[in-house]
C-alpha positions as CSV (number, residue, x, y, z in Angstrom):
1,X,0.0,0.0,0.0
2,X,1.4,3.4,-0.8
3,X,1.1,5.7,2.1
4,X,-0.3,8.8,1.4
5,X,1.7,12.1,2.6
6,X,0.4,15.7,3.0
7,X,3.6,18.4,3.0
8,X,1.0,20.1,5.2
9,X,3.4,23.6,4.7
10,X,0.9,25.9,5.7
11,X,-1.5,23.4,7.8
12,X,1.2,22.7,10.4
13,X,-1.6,24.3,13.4
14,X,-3.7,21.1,12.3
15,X,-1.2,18.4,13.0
16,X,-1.2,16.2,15.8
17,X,1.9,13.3,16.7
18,X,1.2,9.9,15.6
19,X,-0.1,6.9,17.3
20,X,3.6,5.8,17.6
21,X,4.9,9.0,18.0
22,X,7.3,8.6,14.8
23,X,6.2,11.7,13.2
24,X,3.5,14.1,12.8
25,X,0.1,13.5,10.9
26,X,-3.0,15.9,9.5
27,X,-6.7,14.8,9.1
28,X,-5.9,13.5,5.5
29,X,-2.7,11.6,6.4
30,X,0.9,11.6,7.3
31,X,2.5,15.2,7.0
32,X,6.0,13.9,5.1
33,X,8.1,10.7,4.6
34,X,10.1,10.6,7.3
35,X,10.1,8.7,10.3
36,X,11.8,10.0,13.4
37,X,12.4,7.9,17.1
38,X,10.6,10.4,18.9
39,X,8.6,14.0,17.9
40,X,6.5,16.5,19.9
41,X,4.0,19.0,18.7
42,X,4.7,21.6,16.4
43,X,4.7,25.4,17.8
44,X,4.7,28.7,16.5
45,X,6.8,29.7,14.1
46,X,6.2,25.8,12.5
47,X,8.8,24.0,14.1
48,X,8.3,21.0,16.3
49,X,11.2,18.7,18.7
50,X,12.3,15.3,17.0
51,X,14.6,12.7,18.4
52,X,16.6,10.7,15.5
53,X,19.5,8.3,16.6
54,X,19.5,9.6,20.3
55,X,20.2,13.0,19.0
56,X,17.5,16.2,19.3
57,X,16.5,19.2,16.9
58,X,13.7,20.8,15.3
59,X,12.0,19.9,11.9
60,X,9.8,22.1,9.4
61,X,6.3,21.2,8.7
62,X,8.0,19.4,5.6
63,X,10.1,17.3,7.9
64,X,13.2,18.7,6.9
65,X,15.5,19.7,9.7
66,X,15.4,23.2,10.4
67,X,19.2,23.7,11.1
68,X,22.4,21.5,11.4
69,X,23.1,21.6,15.1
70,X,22.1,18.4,17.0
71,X,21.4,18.6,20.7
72,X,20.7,16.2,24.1
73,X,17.6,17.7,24.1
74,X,15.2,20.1,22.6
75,X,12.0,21.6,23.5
76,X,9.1,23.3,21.7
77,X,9.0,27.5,20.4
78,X,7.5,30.0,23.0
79,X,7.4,34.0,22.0
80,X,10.2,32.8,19.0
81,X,12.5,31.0,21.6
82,X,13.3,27.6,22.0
83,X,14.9,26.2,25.5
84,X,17.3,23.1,24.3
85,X,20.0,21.2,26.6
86,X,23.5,20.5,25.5
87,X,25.1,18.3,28.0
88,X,24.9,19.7,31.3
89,X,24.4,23.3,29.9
90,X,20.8,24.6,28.9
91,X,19.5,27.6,26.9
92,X,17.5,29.0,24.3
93,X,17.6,29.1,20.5
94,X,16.0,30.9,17.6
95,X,14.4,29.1,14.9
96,X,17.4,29.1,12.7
97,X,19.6,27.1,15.6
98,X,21.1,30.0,17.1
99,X,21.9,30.8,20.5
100,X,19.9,33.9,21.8
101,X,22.9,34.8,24.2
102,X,25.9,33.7,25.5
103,X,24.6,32.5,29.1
104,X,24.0,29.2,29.9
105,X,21.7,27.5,32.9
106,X,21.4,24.3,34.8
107,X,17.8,24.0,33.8
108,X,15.9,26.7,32.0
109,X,11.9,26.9,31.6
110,X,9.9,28.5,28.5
111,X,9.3,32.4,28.1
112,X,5.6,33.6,28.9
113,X,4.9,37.1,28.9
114,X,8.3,38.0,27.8
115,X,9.7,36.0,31.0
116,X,11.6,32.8,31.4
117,X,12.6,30.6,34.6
118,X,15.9,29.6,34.6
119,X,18.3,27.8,37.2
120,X,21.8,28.5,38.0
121,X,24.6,25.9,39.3
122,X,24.0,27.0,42.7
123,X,20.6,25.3,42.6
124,X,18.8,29.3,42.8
125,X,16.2,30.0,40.5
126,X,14.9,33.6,39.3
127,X,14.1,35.1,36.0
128,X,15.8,36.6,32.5
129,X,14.7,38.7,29.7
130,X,14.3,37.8,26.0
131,X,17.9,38.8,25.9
132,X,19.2,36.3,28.3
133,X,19.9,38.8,31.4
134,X,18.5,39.1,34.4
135,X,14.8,40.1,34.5
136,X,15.6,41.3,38.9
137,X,18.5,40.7,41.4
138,X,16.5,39.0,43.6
139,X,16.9,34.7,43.8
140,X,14.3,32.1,44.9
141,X,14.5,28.3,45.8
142,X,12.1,28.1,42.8
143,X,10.3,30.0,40.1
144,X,7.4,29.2,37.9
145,X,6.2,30.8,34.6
146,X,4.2,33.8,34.4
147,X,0.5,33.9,33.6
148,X,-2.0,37.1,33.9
149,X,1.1,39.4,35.1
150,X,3.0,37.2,37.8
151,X,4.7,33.9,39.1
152,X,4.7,31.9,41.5
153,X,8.0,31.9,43.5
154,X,9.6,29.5,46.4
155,X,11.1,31.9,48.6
156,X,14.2,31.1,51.1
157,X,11.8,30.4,54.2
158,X,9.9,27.5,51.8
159,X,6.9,29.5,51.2
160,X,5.1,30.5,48.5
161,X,4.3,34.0,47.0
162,X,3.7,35.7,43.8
163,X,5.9,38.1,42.3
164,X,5.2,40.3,39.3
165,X,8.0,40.8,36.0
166,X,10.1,43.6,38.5
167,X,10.6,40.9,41.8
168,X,8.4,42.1,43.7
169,X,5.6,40.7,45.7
170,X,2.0,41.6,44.8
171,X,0.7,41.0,47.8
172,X,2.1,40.4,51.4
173,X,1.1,36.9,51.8
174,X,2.6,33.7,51.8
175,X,1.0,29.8,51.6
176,X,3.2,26.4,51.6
177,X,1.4,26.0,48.3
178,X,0.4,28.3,45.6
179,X,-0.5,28.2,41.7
180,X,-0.6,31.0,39.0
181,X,-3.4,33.1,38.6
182,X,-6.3,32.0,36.4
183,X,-9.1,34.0,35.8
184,X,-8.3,36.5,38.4
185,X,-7.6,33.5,41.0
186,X,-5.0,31.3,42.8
187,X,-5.3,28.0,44.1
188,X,-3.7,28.5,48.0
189,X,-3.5,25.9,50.7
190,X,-2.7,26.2,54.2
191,X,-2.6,23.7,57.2
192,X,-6.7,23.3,56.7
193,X,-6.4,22.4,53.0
194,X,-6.9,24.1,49.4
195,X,-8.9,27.0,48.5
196,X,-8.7,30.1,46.1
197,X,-7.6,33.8,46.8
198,X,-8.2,36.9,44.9
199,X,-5.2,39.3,43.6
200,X,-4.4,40.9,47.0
201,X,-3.7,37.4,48.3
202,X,-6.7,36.7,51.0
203,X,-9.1,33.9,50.2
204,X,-12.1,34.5,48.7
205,X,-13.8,32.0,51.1
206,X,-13.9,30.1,54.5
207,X,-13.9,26.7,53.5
208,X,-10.9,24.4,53.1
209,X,-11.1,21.5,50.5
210,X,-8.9,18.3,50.2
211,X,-8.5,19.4,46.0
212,X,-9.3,21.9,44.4
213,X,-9.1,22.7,40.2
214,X,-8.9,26.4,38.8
215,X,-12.4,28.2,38.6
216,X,-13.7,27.6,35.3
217,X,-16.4,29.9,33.7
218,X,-17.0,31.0,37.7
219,X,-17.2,27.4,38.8
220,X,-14.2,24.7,40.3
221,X,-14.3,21.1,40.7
222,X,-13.3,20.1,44.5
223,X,-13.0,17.5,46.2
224,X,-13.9,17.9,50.1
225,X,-12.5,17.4,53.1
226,X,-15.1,14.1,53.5
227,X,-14.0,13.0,50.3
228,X,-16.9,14.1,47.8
229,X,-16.5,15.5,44.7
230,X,-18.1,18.6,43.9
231,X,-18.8,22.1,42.2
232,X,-18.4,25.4,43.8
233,X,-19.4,28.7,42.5
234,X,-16.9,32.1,43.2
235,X,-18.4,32.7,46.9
236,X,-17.2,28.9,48.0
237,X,-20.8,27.5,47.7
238,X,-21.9,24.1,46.2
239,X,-23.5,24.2,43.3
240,X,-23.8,20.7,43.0
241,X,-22.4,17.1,44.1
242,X,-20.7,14.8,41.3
243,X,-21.4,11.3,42.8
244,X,-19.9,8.2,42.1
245,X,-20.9,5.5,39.6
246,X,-23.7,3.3,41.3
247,X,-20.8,0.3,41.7
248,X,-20.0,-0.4,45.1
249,X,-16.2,-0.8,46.4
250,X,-14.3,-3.8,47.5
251,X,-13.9,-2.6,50.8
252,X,-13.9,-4.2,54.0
253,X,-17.3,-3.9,56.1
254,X,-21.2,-5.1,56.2
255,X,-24.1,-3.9,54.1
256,X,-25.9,-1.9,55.9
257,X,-29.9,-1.8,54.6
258,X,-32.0,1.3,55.9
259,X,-35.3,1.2,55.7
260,X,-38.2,2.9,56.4
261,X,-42.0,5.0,55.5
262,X,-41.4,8.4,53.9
263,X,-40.0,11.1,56.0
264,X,-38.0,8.4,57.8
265,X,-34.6,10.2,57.1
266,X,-33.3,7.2,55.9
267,X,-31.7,9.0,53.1
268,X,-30.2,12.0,55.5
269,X,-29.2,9.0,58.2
270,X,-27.2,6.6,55.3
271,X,-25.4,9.4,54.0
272,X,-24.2,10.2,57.9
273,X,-23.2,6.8,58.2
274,X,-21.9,6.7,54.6
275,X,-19.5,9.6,55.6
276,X,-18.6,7.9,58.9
277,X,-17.7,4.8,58.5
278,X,-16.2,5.3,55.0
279,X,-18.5,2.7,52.8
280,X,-20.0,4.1,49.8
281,X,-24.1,4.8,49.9
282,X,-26.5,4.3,46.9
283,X,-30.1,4.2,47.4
284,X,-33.0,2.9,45.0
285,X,-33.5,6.5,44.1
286,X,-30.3,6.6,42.9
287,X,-30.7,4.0,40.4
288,X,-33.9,5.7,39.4
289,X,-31.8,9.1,38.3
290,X,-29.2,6.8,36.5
291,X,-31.6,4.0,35.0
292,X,-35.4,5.6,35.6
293,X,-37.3,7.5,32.7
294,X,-40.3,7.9,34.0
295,X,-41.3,4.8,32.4
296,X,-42.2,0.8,34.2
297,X,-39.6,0.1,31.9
298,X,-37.1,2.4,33.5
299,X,-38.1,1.3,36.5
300,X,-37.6,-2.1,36.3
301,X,-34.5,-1.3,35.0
302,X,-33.3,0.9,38.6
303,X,-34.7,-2.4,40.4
304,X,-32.9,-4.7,38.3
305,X,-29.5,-2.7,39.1
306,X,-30.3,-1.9,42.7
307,X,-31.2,-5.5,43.0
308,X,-27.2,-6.7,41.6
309,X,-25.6,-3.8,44.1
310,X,-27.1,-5.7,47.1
311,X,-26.1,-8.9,45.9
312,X,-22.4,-7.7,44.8
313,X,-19.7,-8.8,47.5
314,X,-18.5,-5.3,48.1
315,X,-19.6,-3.4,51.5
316,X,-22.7,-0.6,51.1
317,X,-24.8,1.7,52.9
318,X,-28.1,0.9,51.1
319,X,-31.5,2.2,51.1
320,X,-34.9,2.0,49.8
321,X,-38.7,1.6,52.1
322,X,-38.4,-1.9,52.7
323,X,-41.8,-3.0,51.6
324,X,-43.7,-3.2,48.7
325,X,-43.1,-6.4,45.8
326,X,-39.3,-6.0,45.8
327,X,-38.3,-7.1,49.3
328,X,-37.9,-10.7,48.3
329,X,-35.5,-10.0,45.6
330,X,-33.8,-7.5,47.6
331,X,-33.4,-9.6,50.6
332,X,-32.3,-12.6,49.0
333,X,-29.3,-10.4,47.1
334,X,-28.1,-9.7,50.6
335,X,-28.2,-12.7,51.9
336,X,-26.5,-14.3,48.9
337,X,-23.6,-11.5,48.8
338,X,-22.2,-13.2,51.4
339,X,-21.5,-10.1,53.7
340,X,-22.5,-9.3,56.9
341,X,-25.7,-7.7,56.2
342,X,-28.2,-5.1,58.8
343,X,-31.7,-4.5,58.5
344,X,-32.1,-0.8,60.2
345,X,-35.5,0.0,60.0
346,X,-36.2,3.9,61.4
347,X,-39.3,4.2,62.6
348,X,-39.9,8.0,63.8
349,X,-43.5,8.8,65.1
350,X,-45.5,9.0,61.8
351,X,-46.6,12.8,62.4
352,X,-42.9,14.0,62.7
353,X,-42.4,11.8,59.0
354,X,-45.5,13.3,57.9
355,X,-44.1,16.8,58.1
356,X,-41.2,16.0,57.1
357,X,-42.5,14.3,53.6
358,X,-45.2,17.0,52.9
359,X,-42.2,20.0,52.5
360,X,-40.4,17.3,50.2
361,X,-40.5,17.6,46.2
362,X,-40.6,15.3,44.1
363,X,-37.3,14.8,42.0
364,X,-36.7,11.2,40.4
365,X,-38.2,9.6,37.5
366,X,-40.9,7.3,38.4
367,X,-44.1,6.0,36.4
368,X,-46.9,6.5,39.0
369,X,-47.5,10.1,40.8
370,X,-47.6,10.8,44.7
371,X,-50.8,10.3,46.5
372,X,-52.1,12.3,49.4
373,X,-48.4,12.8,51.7
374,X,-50.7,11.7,54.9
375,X,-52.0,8.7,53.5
376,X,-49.6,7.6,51.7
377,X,-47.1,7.7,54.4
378,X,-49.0,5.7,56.6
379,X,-49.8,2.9,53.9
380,X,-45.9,2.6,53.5
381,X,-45.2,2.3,56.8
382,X,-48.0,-0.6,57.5
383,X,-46.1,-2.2,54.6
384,X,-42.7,-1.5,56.3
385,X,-44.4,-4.3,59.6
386,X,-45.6,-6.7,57.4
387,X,-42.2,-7.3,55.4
388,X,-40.8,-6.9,58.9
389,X,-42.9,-9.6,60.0
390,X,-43.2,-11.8,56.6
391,X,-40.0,-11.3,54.8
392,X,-37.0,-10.0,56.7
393,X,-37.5,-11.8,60.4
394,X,-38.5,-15.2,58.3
395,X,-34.9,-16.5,57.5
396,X,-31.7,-16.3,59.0
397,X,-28.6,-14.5,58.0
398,X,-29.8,-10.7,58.4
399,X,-29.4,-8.6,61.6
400,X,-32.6,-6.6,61.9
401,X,-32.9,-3.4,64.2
402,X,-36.1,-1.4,64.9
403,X,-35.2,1.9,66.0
404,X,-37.9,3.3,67.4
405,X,-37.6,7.2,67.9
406,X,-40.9,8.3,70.5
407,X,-38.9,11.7,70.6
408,X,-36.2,13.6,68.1
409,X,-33.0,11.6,68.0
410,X,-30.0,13.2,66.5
411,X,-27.6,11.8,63.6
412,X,-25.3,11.0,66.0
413,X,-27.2,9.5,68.3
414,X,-29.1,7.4,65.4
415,X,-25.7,6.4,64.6
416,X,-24.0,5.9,68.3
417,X,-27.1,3.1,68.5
418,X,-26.3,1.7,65.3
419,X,-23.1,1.2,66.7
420,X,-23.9,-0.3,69.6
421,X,-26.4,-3.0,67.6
422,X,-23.1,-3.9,65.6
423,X,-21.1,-4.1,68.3
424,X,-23.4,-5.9,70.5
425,X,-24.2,-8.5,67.7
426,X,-20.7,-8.9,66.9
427,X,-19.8,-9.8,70.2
C-alpha cells in the first residue's frame, strides 16, 4: 500500500503526533516521509522537537531539519524562543539554531509574557529577559512561569508568594502551596487544605477542601474534606455534588440496609453513616436518576441494578422503604452477597415523618405520581411491619434493628445506637 503524505506547509496548526509518535500527521494523512524515534507537537513559528538516533532538533512542517546543530535535548518555540540542553548546559535558540545569548543555565523553563525561569549551578532560580539577562536581582528556591502578570516563586523560608516581571511581591502573603493566577484566581493551601484567593492574596472563602481545580467559567471542581467531589461557584458555595458511579467498592465492612416510610430520614441517616464509617451509599433513588425514565420500563431497569448492588460482594450503605413487591429480591441479594448484612428500619413517630414528607419535592423519575403525603405515608409504613414480620425476620442470615424514635434523635445519636447493635451482635 502506498502511504499517502500531505507536506501540510501551511497546515502545520492542524497536525497532531502519531499513534507511535514517529512523526506528525494531519486529518488526510501523514504530513512527510520521514520517520523519526521520537517527535513532539509543532509550535509557533512551524517548528516542532524530534529525536533521530539519540540525537534532538527541530523539523519544518515538511520534515526537513530546520538547522544542522544536534542537541541532548530540545524543546518546543515559545514567544520565537526555544529552550534546548547540550550536556549539562541549557539555553535558548532561535528558529534558525542560534543561540539567543551567550549564558548558559542548569535547567531553564519556557518564556511567557516575555519572562523565562531559569536555574543556576547554585541550585537558585529567578528570572531573564528575552535577551538572556536578568529580569531582577533577587533569587528564589524556585520559580514558575508567568501567567496574567506574575509567578509563582519559592522563597528562602519555603513559602510561596507571587511576584510580578520587577521581583516584587504583589501582595504580602505567603502559603506552603500556591499556583498561578487564572481567571483573576490562585489556588492557595494552608494547614486546613486548598482553597482560592483573589489578587491581594486573601481567600475569597472560609472553606478548606482536600483538592481543588482552577475556577472555570466562575465554577471549580473540588474534592472535600469528606472525600466528595463537587462544584463550587466564586463565593465557596456548592453548586452541586458529582457522585460516584452506582458500583460499590471492594472494601472491608457489612451492608448496611436502611429502611423505612417516607419522612423516615433514611436518606439523610445513610449518608451520615456513609460519611462515617467510610463505605459508599447508593439508594434505589439513585438508580432511578441513572436508570429511571419515567417509564415501568425504567423502573424495572433501577430495580434490576439496585437488586445486583445488594447482591455484589462489596460493603454498602443501602436504602430503599423496605416494603412493597421487591423485598424478596432485595433480601435474598443480601443474603447471597455473602457479607455481613443489617436490616435498620427507622421508625420516627408518623406525624414528625408526615411533616417531614409534605415540605419534600418530588425529584426522580418514576411511572406513578404521589398520593395524598398523609395517607400515603402511613400505607408505606404498614407495609414496612408486614415485610418486617413476613420477609426480613423469616430467614436467617440478616441482623434486623427497629429503631424506634418516641422523641427527636440526633444523627449522632441514630448512629452511636447503630453502633452499639453492631457491636453488641458482633460480640
Amino acid at each position: 500500500m502506498t502511504e499517502k503524505v500531505t507536506t501540510g506547509i501551511h497546515h502545520w496548526q492542524l497536525s497532531r503526533v502519531s499513534p507511535c509518535s514517529t512523526h506528525h500527521v494531519l486529518p488526510d494523512g501523514a504530513m512527510y516521509s520521514a520517520r523519526f524515534d521520537e517527535v513532539l507537537p509543532f509550535h509557533s513559528p512551524g517548528l516542532a522537537p524530534v529525536k533521530k538516533d539519540g540525537k534532538w532538533f527541530h523539523i519544518r512542517p515538511d520534515g526537513i531539519p530546520a538547522y544542522e546543530q544536534r542537541y541532548t535535548r530540545t524543546f518546543g518555540y515559545y514567544e520565537e524562543r526555544a529552550a534546548v540542553q547540550m550536556g549539562d548546559e541549557w539555553f535558548h535558540i532561535l528558529d534558525d539554531g542560534t543561540p539567543v545569548y551567550q549564558g548558559r543555565f542548569s535547567w531553564c523553563g519556557n518564556f511567557q509574557n516575555g519572562l523565562c525561569p531559569v536555574r543556576e549551578e547554585d541550585g537558585c532560580y529567578h528570572h531573564i529577559l528575552p535577551d538572556g539577562e536578568d529580569a531582577y536581582p533577587e533569587r528564589y528556591r524556585y520559580a514558575g512561569d508567568f501567567r496574567e502578570g506574575s509567578a509563582v516563586v519559592r522563597i528562602l523560608d519555603g513559602m510561596c508568594t507571587h511576584m510580578d516581571e520587577n521581583g516584587r511581591q504583589i501582595h504580602p502573603r505567603t502559603y506552603p502551596d500556591l499556583d498561578v493566577f487564572h481567571k483573576g484566581f490562585a489556588r492557595a493551601s494552608d494547614e486546613s487544605g486548598w482553597f482560592h484567593i483573589d489578587r491581594s492574596g486573601a481567600p475569597i472563602y472560609q472553606k478548606r477542601f482536600r483538592e481543588i481545580e482552577p475556577f472555570y467559567n466562575g465554577q471549580a471542581l473540588c474534592k472535600d474534606i469528606a472525600g466528595r467531589v463537587i462544584i463550587i461557584d466564586e463565593n465557596g458555595a456548592e453548586v452541586m455534588e458529582i457522585k460516584p458511579a452506582l458500583t460499590p467498592s471492594r472494601v472491608k465492612g457489612p451492608n448496611i440496609m436502611i429502611i423505612g416510610t417516607l419522612g423516615a430520614g433514611k436518606t439523610t441517616f445513610a449518608e451520615y453513616v456513609s460519611k462515617r464509617m467510610g463505605i459508599p451509599f447508593i439508594s434505589i433513588d439513585d438508580c432511578r436518576r441513572q436508570f429511571g425514565d419515567g417509564t415501568f420500563a425504567g423502573e424495572y431497569r433501577a430495580w434490576v441494578r439496585f437488586i445486583e448492588i445488594c447482591s455484589a460482594p462489596a460493603a454498602s450503605i443501602l436504602e430503599f422503604s423496605g416494603g412493597g413487591p421487591h423485598v424478596y429480591a432485595v433480601r435474598g441479594a443480601l443474603v447471597q452477597s455473602g457479607m455481613p448484612v443489617y436490616v435498620i428500619w427507622l421508625d420516627p413517630a408518623l406525624d414528625v415523618c408526615i411533616q417531614r414528607a409534605s415540605g419534600r419535592a418530588q425529584d426522580v423519575p418514576a411511572p406513578y405520581v404521589w398520593g395524598d403525603i398523609s395517607n400515603s405515608t402511613l400505607q408505606i409504613h404498614r407495609g414496612v411491619e408486614l415485610a418486617w414480620m413476613n420477609e426480613w425476620a423469616i430467614k436467617s442470615g440478616i441482623h434486623l434493628f427497629r429503631l424506634e424514635m418516641v422523641s427527636e434523635m440526633t444523627l449522632d445519636e441514630q448512629f452511636n445506637a447503630l453502633m452499639d447493635f453492631i457491636g453488641d451482635d458482633d460480640a
